[in-house]
VOPA-438022 format. One record per residue: chain; residue number from 0; y, x, z of N, C-alpha, C, O in turn. Coordinates in Angstrom, 3 decimals. Atoms other than C-alpha are relative to their C-alpha. Layout:
N
{'A' NUM {Y X Z} {Y X Z} {Y X Z} {Y X Z}};
...
***
This chain:
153
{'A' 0 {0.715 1.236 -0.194} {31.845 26.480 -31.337} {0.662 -0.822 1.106} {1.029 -1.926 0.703}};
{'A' 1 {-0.388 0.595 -1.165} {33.100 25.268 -28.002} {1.408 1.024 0.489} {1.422 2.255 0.460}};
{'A' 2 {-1.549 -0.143 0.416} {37.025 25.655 -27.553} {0.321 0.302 1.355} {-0.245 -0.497 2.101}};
{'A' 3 {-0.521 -0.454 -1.284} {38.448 27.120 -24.401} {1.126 -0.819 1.070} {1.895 -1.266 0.218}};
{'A' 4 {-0.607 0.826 -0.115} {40.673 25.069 -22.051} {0.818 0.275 -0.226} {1.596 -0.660 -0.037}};
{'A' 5 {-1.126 -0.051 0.559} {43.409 26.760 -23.427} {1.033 -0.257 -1.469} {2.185 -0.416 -1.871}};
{'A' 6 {-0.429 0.564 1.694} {43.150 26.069 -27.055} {-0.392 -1.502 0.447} {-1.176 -1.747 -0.470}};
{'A' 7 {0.067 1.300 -0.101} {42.702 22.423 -25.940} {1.358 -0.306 0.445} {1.943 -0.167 1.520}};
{'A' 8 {-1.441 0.962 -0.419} {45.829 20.694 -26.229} {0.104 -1.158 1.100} {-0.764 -1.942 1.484}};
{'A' 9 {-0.713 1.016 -1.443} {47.623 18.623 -23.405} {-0.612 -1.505 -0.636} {-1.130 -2.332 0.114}};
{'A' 10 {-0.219 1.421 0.539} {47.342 15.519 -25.778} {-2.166 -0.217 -0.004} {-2.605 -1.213 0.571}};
{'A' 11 {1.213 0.158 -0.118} {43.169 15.919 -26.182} {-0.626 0.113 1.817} {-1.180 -0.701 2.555}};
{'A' 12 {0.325 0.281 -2.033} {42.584 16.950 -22.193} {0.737 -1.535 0.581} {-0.005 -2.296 1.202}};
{'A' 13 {0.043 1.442 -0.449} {44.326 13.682 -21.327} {-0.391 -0.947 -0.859} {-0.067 -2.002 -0.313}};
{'A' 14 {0.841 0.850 0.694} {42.619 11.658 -23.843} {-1.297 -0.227 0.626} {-1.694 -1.305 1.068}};
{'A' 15 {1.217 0.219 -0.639} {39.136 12.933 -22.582} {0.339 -0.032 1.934} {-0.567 -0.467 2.646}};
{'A' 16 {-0.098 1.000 -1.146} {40.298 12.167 -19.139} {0.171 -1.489 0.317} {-0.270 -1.982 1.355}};
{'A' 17 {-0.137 1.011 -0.293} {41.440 8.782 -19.713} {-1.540 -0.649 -0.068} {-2.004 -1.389 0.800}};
{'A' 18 {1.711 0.549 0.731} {37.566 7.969 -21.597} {-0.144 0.619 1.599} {0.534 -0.164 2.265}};
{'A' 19 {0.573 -0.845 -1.602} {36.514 10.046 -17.850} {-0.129 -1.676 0.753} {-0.897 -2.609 0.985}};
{'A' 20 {-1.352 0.772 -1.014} {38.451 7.854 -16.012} {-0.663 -1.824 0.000} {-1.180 -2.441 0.932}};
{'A' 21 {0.164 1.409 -0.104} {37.854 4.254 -17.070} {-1.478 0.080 -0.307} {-1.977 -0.968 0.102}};
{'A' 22 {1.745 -0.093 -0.180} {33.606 5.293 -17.795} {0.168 -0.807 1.577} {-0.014 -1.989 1.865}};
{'A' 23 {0.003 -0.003 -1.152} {34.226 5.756 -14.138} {0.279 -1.772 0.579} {-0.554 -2.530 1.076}};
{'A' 24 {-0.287 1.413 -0.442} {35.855 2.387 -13.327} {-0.574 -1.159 -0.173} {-0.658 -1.996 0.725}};
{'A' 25 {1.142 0.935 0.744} {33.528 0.083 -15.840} {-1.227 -0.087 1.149} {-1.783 -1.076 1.626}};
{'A' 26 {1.152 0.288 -0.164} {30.940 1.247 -14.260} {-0.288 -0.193 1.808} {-1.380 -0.495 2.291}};
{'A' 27 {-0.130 0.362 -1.181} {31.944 0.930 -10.547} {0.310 -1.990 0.201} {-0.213 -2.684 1.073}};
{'A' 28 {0.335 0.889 0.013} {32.899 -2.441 -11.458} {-0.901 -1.496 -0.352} {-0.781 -2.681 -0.039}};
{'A' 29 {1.077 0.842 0.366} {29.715 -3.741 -13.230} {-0.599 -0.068 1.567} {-0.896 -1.115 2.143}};
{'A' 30 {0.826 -0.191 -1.295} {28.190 -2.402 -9.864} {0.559 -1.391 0.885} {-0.147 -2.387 1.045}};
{'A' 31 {-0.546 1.586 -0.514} {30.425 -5.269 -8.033} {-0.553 -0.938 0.158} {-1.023 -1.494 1.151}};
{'A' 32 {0.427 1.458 0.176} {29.523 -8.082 -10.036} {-1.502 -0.019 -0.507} {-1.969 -0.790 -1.345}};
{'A' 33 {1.621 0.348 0.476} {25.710 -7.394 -10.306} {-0.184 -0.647 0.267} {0.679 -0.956 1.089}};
{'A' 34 {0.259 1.307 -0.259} {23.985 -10.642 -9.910} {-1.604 0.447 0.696} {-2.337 -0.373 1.248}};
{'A' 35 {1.314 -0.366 -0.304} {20.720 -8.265 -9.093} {0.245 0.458 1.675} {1.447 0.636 1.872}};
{'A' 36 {-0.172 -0.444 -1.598} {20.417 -7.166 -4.762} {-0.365 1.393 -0.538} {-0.898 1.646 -1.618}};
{'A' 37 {-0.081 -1.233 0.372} {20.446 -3.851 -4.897} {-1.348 0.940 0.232} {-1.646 2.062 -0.177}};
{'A' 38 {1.047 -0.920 -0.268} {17.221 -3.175 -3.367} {-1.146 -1.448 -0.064} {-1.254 -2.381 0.732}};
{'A' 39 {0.865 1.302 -0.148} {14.364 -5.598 -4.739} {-1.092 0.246 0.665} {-1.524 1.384 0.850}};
{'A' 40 {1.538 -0.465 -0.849} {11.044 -6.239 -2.693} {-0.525 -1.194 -0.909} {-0.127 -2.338 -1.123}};
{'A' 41 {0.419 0.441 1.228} {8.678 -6.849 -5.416} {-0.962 -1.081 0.592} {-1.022 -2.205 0.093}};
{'A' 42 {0.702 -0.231 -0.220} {6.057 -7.225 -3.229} {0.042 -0.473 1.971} {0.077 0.198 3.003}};
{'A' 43 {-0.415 0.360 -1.476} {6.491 -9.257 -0.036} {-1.102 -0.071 0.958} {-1.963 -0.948 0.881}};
{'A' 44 {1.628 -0.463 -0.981} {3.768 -8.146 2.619} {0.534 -1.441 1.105} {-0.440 -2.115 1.439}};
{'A' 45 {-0.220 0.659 -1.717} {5.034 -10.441 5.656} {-0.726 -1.474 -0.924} {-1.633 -2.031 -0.305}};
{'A' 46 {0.880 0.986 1.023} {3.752 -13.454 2.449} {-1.294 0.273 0.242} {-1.987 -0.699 0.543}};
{'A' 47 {1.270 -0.454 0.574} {0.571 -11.467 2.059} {-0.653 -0.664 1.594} {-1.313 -1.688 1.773}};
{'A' 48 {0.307 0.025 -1.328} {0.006 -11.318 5.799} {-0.176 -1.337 0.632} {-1.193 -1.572 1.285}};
{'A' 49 {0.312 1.034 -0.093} {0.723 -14.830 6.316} {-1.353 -0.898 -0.808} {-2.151 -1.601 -0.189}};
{'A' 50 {0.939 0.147 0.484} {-1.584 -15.693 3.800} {-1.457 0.136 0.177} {-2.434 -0.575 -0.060}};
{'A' 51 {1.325 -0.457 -0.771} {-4.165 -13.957 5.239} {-0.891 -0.604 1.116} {-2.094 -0.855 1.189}};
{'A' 52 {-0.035 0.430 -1.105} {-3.777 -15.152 8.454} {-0.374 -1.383 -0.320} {-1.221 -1.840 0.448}};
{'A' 53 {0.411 1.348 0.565} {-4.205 -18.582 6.748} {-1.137 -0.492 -0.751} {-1.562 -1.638 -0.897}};
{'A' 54 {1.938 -0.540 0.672} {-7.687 -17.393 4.870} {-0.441 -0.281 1.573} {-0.762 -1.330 2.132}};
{'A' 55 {1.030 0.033 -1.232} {-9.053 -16.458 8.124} {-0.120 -0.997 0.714} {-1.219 -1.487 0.975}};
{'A' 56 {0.363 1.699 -0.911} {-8.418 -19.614 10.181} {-0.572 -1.507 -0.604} {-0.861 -2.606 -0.131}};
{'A' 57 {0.910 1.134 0.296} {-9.877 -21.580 7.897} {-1.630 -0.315 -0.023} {-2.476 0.447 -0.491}};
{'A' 58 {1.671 0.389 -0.393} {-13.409 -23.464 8.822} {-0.709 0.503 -0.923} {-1.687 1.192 -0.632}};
{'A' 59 {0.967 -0.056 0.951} {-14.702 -23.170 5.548} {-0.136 1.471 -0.970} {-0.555 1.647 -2.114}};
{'A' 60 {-0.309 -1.306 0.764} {-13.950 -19.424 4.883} {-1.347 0.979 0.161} {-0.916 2.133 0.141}};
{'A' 61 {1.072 -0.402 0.454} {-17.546 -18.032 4.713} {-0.458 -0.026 -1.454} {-0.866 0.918 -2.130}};
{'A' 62 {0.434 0.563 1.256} {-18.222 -20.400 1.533} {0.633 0.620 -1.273} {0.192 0.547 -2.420}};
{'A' 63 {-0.904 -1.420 1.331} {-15.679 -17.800 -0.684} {-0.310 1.106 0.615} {0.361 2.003 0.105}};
{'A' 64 {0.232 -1.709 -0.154} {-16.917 -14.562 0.953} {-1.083 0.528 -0.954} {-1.258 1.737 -1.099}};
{'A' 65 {1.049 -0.606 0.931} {-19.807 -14.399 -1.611} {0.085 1.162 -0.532} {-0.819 1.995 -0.470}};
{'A' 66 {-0.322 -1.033 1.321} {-18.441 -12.056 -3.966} {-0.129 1.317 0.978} {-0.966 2.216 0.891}};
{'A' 67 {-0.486 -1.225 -0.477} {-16.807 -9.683 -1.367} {-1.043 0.481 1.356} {-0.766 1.348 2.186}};
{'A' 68 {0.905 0.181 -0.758} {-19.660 -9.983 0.707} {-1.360 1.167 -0.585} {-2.158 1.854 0.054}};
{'A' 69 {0.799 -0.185 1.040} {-21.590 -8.829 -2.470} {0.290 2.271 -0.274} {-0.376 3.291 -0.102}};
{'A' 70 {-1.071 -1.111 -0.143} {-19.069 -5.766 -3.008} {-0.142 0.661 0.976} {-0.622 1.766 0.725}};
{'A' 71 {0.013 -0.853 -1.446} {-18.986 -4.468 0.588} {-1.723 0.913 -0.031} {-1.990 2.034 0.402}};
{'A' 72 {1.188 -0.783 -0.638} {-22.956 -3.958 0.392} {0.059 0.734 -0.970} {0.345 1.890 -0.657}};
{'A' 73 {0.112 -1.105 1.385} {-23.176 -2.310 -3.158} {0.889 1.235 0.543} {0.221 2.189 0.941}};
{'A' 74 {-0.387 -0.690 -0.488} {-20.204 -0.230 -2.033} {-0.710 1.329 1.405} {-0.842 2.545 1.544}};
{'A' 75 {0.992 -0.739 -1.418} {-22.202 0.404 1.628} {-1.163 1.019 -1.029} {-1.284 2.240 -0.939}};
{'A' 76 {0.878 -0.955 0.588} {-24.874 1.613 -0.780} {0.352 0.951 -0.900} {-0.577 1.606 -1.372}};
{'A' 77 {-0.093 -0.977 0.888} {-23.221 3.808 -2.960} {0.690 0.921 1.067} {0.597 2.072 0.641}};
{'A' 78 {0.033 -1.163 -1.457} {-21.938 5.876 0.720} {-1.227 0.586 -0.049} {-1.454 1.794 0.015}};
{'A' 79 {1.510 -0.094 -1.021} {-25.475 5.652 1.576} {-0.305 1.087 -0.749} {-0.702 1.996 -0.020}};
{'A' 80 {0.321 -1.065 1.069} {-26.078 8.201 -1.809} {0.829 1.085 0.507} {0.353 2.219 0.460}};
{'A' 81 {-0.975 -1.646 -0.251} {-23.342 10.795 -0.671} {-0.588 0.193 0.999} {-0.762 -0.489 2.009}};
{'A' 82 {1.430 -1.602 -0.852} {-25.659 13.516 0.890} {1.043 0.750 1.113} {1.116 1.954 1.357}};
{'A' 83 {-0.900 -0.853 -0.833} {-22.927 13.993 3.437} {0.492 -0.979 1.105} {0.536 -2.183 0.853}};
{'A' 84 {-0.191 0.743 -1.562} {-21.913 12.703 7.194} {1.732 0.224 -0.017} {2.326 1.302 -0.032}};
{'A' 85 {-1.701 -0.067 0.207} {-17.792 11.370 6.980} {0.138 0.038 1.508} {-0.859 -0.375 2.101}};
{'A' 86 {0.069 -0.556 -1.507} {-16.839 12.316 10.653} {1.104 -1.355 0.504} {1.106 -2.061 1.513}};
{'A' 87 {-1.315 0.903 -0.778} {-13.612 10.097 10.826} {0.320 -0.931 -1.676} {0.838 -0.290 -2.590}};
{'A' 88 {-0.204 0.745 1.112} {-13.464 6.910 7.825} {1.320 -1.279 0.311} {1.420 -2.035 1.278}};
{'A' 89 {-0.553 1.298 -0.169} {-10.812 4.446 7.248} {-0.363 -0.909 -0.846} {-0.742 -0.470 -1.932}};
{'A' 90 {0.131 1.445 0.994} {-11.317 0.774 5.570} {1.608 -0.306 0.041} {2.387 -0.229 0.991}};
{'A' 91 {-1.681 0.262 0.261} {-7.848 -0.096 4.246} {-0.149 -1.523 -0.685} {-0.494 -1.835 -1.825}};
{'A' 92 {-0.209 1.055 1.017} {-7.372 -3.541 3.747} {-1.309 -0.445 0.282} {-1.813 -0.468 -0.841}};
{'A' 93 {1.047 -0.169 -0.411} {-10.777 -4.262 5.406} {-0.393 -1.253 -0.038} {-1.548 -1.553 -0.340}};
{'A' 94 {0.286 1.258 0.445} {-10.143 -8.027 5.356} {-1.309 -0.315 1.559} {-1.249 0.462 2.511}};
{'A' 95 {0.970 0.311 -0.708} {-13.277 -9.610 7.631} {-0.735 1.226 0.207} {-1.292 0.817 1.226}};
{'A' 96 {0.869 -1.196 -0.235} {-15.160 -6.477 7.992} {-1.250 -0.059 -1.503} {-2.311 0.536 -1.314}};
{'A' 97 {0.855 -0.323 1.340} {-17.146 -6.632 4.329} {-0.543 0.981 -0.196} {-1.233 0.907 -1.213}};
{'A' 98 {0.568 -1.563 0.709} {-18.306 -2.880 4.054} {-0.324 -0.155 1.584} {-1.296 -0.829 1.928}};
{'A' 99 {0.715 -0.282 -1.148} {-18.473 -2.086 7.789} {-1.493 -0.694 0.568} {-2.465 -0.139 1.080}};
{'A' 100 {1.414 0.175 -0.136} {-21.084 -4.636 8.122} {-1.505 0.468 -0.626} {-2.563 -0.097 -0.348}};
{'A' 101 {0.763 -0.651 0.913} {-23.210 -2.393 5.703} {0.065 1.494 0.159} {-0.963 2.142 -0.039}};
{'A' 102 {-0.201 -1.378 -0.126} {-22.038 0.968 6.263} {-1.293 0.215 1.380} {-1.663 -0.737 2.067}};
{'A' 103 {1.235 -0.654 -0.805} {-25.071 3.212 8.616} {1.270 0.406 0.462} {2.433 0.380 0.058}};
{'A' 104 {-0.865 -0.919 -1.135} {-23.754 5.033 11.492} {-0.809 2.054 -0.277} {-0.690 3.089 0.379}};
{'A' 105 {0.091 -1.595 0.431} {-25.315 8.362 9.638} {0.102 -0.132 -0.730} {-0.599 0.733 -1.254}};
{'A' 106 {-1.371 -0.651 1.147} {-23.234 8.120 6.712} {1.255 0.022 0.618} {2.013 0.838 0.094}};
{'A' 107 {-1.457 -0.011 -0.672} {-20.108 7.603 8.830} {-0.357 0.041 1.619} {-1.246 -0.609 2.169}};
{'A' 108 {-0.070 0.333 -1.509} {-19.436 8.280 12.604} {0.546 -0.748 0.428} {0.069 -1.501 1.277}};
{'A' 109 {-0.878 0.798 -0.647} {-16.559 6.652 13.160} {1.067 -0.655 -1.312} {1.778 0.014 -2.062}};
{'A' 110 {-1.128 0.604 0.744} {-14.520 3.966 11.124} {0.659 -0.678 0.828} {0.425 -1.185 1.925}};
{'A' 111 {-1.070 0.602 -0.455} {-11.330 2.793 11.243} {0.326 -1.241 -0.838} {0.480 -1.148 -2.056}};
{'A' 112 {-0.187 1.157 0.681} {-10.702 -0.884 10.448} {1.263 -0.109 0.157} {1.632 -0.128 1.331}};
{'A' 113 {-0.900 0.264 0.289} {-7.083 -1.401 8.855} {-0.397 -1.244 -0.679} {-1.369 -1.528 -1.378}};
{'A' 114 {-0.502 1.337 0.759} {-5.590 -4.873 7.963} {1.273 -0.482 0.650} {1.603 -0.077 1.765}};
{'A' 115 {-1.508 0.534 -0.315} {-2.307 -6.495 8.443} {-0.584 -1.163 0.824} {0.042 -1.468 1.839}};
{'A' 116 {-0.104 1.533 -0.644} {-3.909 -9.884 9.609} {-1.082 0.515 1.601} {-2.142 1.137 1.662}};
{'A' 117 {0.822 -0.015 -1.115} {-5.113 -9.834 13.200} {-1.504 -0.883 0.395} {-2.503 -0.672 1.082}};
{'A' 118 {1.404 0.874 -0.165} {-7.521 -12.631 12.919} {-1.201 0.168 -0.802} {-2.275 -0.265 -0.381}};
{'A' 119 {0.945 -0.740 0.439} {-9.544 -10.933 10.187} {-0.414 1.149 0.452} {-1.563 1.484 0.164}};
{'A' 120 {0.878 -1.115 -0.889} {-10.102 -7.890 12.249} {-0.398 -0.662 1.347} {-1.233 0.050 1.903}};
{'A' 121 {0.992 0.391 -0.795} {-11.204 -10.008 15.086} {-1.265 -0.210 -0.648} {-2.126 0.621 -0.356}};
{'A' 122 {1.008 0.633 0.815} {-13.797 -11.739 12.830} {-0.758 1.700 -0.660} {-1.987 1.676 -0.720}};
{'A' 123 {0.839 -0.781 0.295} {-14.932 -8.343 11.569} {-0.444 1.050 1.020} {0.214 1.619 1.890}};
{'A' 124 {0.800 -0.795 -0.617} {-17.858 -6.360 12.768} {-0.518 1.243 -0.451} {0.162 1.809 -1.307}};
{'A' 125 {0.270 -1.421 0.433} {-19.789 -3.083 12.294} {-1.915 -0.203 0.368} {-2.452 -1.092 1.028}};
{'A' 126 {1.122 -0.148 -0.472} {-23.486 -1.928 12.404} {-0.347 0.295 1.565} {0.397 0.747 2.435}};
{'A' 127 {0.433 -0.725 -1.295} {-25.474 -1.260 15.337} {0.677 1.338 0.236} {1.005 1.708 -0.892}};
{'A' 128 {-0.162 -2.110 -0.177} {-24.335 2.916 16.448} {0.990 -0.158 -0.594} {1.801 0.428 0.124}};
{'A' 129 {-1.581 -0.411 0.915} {-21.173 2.744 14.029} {0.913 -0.591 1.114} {1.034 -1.739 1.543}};
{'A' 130 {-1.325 0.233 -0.842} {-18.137 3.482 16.410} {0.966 -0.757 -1.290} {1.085 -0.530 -2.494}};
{'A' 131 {-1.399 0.807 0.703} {-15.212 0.973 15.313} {0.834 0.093 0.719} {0.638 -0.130 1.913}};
{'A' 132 {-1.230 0.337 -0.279} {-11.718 1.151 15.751} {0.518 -1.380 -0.598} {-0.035 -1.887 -1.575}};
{'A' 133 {-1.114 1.211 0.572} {-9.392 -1.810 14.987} {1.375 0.518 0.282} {1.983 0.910 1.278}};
{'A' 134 {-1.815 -0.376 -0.267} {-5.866 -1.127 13.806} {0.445 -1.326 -1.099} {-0.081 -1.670 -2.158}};
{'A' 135 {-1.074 0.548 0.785} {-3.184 -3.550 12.649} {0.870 0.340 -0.185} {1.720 0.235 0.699}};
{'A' 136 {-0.737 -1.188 0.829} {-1.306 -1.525 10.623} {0.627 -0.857 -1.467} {-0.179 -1.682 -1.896}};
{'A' 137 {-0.204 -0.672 1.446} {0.478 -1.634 7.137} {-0.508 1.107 -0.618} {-0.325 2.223 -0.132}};
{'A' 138 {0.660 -1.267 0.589} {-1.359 0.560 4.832} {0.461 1.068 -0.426} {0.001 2.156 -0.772}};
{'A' 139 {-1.404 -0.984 0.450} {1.786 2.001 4.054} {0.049 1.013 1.357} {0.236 2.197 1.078}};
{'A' 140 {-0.547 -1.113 -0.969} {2.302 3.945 7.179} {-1.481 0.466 0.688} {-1.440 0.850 1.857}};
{'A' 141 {0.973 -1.001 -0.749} {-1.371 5.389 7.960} {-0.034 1.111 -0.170} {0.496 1.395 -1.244}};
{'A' 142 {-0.254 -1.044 -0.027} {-1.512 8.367 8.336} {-1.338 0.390 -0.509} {-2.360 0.324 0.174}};
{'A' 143 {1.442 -0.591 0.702} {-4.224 9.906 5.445} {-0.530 0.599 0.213} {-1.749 0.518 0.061}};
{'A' 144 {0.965 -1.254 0.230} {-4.885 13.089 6.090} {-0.737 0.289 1.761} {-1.288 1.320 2.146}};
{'A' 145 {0.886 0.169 -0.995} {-6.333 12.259 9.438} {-1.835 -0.577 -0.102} {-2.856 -0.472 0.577}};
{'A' 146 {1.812 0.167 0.266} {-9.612 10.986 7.980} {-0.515 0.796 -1.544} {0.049 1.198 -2.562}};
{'A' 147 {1.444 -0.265 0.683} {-12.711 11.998 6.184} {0.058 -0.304 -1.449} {-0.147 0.285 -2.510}};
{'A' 148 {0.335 1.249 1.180} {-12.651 9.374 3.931} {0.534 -1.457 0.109} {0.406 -2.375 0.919}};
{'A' 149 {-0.774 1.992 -0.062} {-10.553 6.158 2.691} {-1.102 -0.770 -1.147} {-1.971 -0.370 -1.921}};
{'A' 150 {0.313 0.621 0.657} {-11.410 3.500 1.255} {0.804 -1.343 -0.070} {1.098 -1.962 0.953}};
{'A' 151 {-1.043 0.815 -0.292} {-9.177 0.871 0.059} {-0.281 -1.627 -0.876} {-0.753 -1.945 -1.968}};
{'A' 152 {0.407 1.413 1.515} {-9.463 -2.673 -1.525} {1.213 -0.524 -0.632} {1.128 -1.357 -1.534}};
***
């Protein structure tokens, strides 16, 4: 079935070297003239962040919190059902504080408010008794297995 390199003639071993050979070269020089960067960012956070930062300072940014306003408490209440005390919680992406203002301080001891924009974690608050942290972070580099319980939007 498969031929030994000795029954392979001189004239077939440099044949399948030359095909080797110029694979090799084709494809070092498509690499060259790609027209693509080699490393795309799909997904531009320092945009997001600005953006954010541009939500929050605006006057009239109460008048669109309805929804997520709406969200945070339903959420708060479906904690409130787990028959269990989270010791250490993060909010990822926490935005104005939407859930913390709903979350009890005996379903959670202590949350941690993540967001990229600094002026939405000023603007957000917490219940009475619920310890808060504030971190401005990327969500990318928290460190998970330090809490209880995430939660992410």
């Amino acid at each position: 079935m498969f031929k030994s390199i000795r029954q392979i003639s001189s004239k077939q071993l440099l044949h399948t070297y030359k095909i080797c050979f110029y694979e090799k070269i084709c494809q070092s020089e498509a690499a060259n003239y790609s027209t693509q960067p080699a490393h795309q960012n799909i997904f531009d956070r320092n945009a997001k962040r600005l953006q954010k930062e541009r939500a929050a300072l605006n006057p009239d940014v109460e008048l669109y919190d309805y929804l997520k306003e709406e969200v945070g408490f339903r959420l708060a209440d479906r904690i409130i059902d787990i028959k269990r005390e989270f010791t250490n919680a993060a909010d990822i992406g926490c935005s104005r504080g939407f859930l913390s203002k709903h979350i009890m301080a005996e379903s959670v001891r202590h949350l941690t408010l993540c967001d990229t924009s600094p002026t939405m974690l000023a603007q957000a608050q917490g219940t009475p008794g619920l310890k808060l942290t504030k971190l401005e972070l990327d969500e990318e580099k928290l460190d998970e297995y330090s809490y209880s319980f995430l939660i992410t939007h």
